[in-house]
FIKE-752641 format. One record per residue (C-alpha): z, y, x; residue in three letters; residue number from 1. Coordinates in steps of 0.02 Angstrom, whole numbers. Layout:
REM FIKE-752641
z: Z y: Y x: X residu: ALA num: NUM
...
***
This chain:
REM FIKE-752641
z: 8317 y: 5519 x: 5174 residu: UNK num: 1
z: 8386 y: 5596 x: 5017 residu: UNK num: 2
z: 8377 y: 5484 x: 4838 residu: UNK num: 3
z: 8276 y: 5553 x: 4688 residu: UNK num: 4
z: 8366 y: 5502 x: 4544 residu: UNK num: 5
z: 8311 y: 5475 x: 4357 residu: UNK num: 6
z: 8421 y: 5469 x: 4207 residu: UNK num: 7
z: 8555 y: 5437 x: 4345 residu: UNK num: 8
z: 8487 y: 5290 x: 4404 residu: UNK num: 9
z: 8426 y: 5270 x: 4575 residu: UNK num: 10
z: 8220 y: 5300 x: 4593 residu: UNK num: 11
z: 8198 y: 5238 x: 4762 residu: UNK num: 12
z: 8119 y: 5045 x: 4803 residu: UNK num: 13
z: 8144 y: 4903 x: 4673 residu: UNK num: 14
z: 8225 y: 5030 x: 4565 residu: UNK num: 15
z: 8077 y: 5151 x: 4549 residu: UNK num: 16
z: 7952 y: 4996 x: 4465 residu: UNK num: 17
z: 8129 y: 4960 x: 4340 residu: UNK num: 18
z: 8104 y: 5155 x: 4270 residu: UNK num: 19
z: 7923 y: 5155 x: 4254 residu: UNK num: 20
z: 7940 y: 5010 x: 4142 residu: UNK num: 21
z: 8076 y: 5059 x: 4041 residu: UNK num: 22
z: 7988 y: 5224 x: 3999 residu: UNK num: 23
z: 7840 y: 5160 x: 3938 residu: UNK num: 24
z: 7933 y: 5030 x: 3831 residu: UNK num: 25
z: 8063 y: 5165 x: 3791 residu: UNK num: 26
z: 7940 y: 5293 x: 3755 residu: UNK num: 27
z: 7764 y: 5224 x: 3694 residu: UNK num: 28
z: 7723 y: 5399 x: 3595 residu: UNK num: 29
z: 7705 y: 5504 x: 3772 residu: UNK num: 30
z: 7590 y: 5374 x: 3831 residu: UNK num: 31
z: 7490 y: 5369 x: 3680 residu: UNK num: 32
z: 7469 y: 5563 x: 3709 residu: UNK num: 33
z: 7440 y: 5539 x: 3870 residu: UNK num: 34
z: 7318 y: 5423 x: 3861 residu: UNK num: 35
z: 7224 y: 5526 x: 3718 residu: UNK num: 36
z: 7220 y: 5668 x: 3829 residu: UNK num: 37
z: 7167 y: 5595 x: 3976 residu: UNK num: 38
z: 7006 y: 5513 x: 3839 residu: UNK num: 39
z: 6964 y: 5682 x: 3766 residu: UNK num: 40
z: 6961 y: 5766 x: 3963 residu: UNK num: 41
z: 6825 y: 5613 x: 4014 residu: UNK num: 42
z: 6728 y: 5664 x: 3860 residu: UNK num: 43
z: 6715 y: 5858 x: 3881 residu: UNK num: 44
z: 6698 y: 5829 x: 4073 residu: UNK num: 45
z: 6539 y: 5692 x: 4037 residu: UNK num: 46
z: 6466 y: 5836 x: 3889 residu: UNK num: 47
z: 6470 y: 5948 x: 4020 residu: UNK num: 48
z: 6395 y: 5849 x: 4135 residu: UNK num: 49
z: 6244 y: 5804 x: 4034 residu: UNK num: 50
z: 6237 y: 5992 x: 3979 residu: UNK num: 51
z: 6209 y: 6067 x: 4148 residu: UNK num: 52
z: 6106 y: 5894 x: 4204 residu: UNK num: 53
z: 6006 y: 5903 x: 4032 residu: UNK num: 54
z: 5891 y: 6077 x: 4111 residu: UNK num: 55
z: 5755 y: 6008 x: 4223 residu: UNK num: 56
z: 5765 y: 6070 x: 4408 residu: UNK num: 57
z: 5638 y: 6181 x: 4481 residu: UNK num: 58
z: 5529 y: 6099 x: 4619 residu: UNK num: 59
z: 5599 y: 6124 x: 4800 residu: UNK num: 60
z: 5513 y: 6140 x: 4986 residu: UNK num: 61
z: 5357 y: 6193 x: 4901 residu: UNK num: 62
z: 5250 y: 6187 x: 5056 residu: UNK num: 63
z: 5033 y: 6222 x: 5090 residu: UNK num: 64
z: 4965 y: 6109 x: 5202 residu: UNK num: 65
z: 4800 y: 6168 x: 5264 residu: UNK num: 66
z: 4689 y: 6100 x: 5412 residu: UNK num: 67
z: 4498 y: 6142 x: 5411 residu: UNK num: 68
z: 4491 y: 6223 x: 5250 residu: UNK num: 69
z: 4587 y: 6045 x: 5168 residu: UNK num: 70
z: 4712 y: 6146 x: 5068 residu: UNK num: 71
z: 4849 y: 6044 x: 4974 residu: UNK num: 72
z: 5013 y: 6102 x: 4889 residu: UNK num: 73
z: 5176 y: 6003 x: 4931 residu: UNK num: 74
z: 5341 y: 5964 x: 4841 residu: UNK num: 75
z: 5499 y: 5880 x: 4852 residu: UNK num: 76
z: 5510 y: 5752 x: 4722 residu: UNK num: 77
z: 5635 y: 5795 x: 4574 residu: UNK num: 78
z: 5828 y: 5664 x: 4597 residu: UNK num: 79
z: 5823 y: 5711 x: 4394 residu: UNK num: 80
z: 5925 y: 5574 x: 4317 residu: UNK num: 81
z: 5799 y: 5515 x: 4194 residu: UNK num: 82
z: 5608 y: 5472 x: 4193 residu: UNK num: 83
z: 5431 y: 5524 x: 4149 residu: UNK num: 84
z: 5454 y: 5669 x: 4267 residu: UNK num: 85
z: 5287 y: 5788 x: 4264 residu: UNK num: 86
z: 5224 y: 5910 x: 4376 residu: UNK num: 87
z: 5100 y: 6054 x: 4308 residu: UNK num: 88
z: 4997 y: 6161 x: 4459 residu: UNK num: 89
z: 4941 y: 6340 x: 4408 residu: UNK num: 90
z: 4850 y: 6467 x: 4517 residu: UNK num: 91
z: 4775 y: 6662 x: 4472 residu: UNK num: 92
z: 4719 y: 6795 x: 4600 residu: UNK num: 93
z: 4826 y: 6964 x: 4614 residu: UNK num: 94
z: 4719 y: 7010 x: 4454 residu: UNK num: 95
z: 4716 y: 6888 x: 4298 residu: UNK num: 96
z: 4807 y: 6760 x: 4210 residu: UNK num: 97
z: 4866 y: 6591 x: 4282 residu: UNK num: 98
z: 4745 y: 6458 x: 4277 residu: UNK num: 99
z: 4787 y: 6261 x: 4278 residu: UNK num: 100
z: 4740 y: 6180 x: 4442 residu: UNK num: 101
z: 4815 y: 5999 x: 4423 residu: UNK num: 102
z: 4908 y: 5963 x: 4219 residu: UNK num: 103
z: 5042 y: 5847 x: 4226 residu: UNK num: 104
z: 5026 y: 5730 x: 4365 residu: UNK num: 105
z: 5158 y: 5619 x: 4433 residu: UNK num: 106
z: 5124 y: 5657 x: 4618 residu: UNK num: 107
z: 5197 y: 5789 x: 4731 residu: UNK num: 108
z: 5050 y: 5868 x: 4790 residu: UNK num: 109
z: 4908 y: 5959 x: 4711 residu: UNK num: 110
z: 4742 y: 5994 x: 4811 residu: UNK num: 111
z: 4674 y: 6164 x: 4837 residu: UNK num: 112
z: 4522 y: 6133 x: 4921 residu: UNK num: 113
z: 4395 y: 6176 x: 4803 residu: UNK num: 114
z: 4473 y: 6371 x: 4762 residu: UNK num: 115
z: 4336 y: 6497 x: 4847 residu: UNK num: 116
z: 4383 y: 6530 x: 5011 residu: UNK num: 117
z: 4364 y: 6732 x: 5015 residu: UNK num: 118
z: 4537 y: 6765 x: 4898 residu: UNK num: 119
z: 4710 y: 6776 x: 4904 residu: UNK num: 120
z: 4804 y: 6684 x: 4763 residu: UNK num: 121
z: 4949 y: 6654 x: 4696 residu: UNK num: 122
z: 5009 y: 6472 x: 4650 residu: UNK num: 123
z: 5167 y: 6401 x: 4537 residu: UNK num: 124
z: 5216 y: 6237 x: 4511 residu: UNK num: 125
z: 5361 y: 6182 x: 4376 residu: UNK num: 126
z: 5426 y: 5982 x: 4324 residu: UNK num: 127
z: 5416 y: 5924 x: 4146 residu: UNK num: 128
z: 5519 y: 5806 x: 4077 residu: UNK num: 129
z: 5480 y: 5744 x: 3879 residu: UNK num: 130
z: 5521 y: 5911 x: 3787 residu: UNK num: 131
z: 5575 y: 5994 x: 3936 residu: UNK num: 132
z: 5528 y: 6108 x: 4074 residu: UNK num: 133
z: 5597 y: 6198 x: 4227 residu: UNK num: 134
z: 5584 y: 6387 x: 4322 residu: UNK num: 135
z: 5399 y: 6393 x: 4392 residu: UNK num: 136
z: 5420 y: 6398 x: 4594 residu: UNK num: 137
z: 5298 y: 6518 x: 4674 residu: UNK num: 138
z: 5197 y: 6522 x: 4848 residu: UNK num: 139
z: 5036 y: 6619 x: 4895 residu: UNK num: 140
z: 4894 y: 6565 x: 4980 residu: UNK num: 141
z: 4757 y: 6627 x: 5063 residu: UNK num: 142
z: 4623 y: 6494 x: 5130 residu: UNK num: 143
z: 4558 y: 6602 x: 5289 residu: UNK num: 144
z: 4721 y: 6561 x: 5358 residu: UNK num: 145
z: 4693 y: 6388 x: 5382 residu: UNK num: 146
z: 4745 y: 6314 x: 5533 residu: UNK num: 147
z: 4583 y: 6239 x: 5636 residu: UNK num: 148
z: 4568 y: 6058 x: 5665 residu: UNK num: 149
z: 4518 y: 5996 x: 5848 residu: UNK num: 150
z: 4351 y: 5960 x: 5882 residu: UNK num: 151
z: 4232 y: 5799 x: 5912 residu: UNK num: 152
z: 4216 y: 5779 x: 6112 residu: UNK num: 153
z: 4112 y: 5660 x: 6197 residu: UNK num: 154
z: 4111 y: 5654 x: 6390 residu: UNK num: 155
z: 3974 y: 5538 x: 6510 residu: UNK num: 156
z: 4001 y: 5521 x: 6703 residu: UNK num: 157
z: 3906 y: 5590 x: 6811 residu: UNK num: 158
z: 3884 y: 5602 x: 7023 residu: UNK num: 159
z: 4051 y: 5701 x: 7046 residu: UNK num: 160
z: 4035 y: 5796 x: 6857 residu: UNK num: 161
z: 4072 y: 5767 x: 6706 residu: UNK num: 162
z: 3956 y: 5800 x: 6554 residu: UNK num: 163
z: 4055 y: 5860 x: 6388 residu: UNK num: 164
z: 3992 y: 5881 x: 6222 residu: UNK num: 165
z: 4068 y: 5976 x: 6102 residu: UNK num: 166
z: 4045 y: 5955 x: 5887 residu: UNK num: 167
z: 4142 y: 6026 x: 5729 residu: UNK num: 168
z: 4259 y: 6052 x: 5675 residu: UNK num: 169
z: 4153 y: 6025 x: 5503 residu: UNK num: 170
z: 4202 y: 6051 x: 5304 residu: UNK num: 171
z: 4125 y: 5995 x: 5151 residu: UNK num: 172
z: 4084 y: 6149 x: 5025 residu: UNK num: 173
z: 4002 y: 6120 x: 4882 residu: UNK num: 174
z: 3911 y: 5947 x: 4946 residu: UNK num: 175
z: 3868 y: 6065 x: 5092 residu: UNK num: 176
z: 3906 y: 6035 x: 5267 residu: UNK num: 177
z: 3980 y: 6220 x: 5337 residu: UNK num: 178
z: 4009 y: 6257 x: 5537 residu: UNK num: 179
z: 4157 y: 6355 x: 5587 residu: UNK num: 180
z: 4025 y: 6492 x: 5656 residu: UNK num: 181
z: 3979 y: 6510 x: 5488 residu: UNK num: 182
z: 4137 y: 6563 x: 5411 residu: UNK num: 183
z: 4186 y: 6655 x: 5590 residu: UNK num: 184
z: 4075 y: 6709 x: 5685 residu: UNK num: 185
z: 4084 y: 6697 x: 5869 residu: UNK num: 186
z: 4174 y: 6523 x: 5923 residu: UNK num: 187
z: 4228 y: 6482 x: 6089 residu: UNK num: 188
z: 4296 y: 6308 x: 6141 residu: UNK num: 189
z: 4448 y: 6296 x: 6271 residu: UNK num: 190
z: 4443 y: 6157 x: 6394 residu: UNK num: 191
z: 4583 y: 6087 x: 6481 residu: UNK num: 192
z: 4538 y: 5943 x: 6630 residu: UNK num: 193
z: 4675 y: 5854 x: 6678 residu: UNK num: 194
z: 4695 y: 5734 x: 6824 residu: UNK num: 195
z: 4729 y: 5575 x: 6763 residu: UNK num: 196
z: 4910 y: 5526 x: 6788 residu: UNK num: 197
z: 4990 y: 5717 x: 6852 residu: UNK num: 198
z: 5060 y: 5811 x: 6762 residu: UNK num: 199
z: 5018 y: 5956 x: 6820 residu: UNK num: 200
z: 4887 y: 6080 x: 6743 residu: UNK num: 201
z: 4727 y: 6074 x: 6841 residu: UNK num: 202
z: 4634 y: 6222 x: 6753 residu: UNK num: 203
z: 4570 y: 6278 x: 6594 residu: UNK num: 204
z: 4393 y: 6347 x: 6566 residu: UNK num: 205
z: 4307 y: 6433 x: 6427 residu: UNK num: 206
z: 4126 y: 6346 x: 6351 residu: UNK num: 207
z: 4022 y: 6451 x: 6263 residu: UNK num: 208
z: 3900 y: 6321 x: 6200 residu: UNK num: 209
z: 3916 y: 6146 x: 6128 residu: UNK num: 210
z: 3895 y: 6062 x: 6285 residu: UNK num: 211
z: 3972 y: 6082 x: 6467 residu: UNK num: 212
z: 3929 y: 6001 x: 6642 residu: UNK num: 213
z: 4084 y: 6021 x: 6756 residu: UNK num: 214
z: 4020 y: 5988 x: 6928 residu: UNK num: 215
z: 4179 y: 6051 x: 7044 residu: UNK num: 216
z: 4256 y: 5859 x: 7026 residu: UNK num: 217
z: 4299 y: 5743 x: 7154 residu: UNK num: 218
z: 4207 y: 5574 x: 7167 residu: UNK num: 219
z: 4283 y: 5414 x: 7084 residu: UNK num: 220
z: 4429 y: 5502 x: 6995 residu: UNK num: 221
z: 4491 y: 5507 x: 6838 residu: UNK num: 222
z: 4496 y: 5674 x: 6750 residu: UNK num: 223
z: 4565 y: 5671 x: 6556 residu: UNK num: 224
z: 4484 y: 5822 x: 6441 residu: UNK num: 225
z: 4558 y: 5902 x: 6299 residu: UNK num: 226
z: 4450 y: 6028 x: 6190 residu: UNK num: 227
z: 4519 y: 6185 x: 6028 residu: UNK num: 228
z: 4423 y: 6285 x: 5963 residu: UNK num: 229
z: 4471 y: 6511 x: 5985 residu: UNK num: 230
z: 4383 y: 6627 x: 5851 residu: UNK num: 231
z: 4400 y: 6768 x: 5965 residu: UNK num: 232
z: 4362 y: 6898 x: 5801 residu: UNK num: 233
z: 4525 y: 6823 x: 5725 residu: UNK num: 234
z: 4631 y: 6794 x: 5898 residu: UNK num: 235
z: 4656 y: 6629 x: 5819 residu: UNK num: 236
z: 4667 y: 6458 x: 5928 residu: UNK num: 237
z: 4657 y: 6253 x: 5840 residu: UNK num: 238
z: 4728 y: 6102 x: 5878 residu: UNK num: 239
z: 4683 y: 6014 x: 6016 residu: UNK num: 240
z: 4569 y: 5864 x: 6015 residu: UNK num: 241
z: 4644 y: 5688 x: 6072 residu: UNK num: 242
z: 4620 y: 5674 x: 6259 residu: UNK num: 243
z: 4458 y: 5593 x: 6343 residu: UNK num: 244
z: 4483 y: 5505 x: 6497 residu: UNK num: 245
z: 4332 y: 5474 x: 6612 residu: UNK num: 246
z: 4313 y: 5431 x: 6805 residu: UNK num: 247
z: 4185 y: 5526 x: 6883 residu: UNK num: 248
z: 4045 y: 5419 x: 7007 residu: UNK num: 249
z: 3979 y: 5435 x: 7187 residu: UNK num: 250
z: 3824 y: 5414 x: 7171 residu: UNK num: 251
z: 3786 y: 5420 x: 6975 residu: UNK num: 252
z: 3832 y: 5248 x: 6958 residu: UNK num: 253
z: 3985 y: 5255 x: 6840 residu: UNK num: 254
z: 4117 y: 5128 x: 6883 residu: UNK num: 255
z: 4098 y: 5030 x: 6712 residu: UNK num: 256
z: 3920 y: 5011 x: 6776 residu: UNK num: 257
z: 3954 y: 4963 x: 6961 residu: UNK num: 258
z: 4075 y: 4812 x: 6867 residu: UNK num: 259
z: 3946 y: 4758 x: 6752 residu: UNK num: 260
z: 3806 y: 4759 x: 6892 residu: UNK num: 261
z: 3932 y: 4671 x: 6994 residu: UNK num: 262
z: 3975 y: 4526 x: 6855 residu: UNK num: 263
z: 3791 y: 4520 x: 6822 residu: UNK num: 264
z: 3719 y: 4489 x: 7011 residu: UNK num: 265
z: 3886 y: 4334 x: 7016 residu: UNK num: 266
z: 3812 y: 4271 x: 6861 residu: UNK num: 267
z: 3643 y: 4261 x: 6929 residu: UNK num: 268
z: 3697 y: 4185 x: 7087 residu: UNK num: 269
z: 3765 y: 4049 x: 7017 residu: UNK num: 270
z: 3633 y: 4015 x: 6907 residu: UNK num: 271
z: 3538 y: 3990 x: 7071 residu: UNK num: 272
z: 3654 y: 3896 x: 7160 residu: UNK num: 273
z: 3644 y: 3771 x: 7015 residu: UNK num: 274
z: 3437 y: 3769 x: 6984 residu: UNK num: 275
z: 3433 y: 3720 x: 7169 residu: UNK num: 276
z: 3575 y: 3558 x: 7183 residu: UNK num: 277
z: 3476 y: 3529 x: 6990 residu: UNK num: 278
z: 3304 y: 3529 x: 7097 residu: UNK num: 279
z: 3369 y: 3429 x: 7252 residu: UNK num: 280
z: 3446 y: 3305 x: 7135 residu: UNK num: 281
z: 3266 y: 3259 x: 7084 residu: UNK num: 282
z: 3165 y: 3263 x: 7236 residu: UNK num: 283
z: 3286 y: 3142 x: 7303 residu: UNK num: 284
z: 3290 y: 3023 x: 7156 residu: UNK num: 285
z: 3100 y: 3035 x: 7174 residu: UNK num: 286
z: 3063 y: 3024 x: 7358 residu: UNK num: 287
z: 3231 y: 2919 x: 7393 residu: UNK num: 288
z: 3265 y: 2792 x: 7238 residu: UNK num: 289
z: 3440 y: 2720 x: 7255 residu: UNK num: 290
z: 3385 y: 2549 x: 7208 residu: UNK num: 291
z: 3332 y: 2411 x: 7312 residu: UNK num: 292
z: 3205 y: 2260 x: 7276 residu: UNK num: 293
z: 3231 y: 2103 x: 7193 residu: UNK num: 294
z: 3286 y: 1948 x: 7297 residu: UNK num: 295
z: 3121 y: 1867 x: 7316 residu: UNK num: 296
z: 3023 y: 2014 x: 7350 residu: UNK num: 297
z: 3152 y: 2030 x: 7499 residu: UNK num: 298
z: 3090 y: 1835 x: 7561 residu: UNK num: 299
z: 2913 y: 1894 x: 7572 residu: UNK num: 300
z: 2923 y: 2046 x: 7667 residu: UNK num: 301
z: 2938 y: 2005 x: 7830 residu: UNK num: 302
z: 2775 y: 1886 x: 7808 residu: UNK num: 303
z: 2698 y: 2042 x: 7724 residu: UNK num: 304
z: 2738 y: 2144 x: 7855 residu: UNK num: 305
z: 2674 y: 2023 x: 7991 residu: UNK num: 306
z: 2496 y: 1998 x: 7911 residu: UNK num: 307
z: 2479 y: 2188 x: 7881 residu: UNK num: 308
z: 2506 y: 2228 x: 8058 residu: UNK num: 309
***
């Protein structure tokens, strides 16, 4: 390996830490320089760091989460290096000015869900910081296209049915309690019945009412039920409801029942079994005392017996 040299001197090993020192004691003016330099490049480089830091970020992943009409705006909170960080909500329709919807809050979401739901509307959000303010972010909205919540289902036993009631989805307007029929129309409810424990699909059946009683079912089995709701006007399906598991009976007697009757009748019977040793206990204390007479009864007896007979 070839030697680098310095001033003739050897600048490999022990040598190389004996020429660093005798420059800087040699030469103490180039370090000075140096070091001002390298001082004045930290102190540009931090200016321009607070510079470009110093302009408050827009909002980002400005989402609408919607279910049921429940409209709220969503945002990423702000990494801004500093705090007191606002957020202002605006909306307008295609026509008109914006309009504040939530003023300086500190949260990341903003709720929608009193805007009239025949519109389309545009909606901005910005962060505010002291004195400060960023780009407003845009999204539009339009409340019919809110995605349906799963309905309320309730399912009873019955000799080799099912019965299945079907409720809601419901929304609060205006301290009003509004139906999904009444916003659209025609609703039809999709039914899937499951056997409990396959996997596979058994079938899936259409209810035009708010009730159903499935009577194709085999006897003591287990069928889960899942429920959405299909606007058929719209072509538009919900979210499914939580599944409902529920054995069918035999003979309308609903296992739950058959094991309560069955704990019941035990219970009884041993109730019984216990009033009766309680009852013989007695009659033989009565009829059959366990203790015997004194001594001197005992001496008289036999002459008792004797004149008696």
């Amino acid at each position: 390996m070839p030697r680098r040299t310095a001033g003739g001197k050897d600048y490999t090993g022990s040598r190389r830490t004996e020429v660093i020192k005798a420059t800087v004691f040699q030469r103490p003016g180039l370090v000075l320089r140096r070091s001002r330099e390298m001082a004045w490049r930290y102190l540009i480089s931090g200016c321009l760091f607070w510079s470009v830091h110093g302009i408050v970020p827009e909002p980002q992943n400005v989402v609408i989460q919607s279910v049921t009409f429940n409209s709220t705006l969503q945002w990423d909170p702000l990494t801004f290096p500093t705090v007191n960080v606002t957020y202002t909500v605006q909306y307008k329709q295609h026509s008109g000015g914006f309009t504040d919807l939530c003023t300086r809050i500190v949260f990341t979401e903003c709720s929608m869900s009193h805007l009239p739901l025949y519109g389309n509307y545009i909606l901005r959000v910005r962060a505010e910081s002291e004195k400060e303010q960023s780009n407003w972010k845009n999204i539009t909205f339009t409340p019919m296209d809110t995605t349906i919540g799963p309905p309320d289902v309730h399912v009873e036993p019955r000799s080799r049915a099912l019965y299945v009631e079907v409720k809601g989805p419901f929304l609060q307007r205006n301290s009003a309690t509004l139906s999904i029929e009444e916003l659209y129309g025609t609703v039809i409810y999709n039914m899937q019945i499951l056997k409990k424990d396959y996997t596979e699909q058994m079938k899936i059946v259409n209810i035009m009412y708010d009730s159903e009683i499935r009577s194709d079912l085999d006897p003591w089995t287990t069928y889960c039920i899942q429920v959405q709701v299909f606007l058929p006007k719209s072509n538009k399906t919900g979210e499914w409801s939580k599944m409902c598991c529920t054995a069918t009976t035999g003979n309308g007697i609903s296992p739950l029942q058959l094991t309560v009757g069955l704990l019941s009748g035990l219970i009884v019977f041993i109730l019984c079994c216990w009033m009766f040793l309680y009852v013989y206990q007695r009659v033989k204390y009565v009829f059959h005392p366990s203790y015997s007479l004194p001594q001197h009864f005992k001496e008289f007896w036999p002459t008792w017996t004797s004149f008696s007979s």
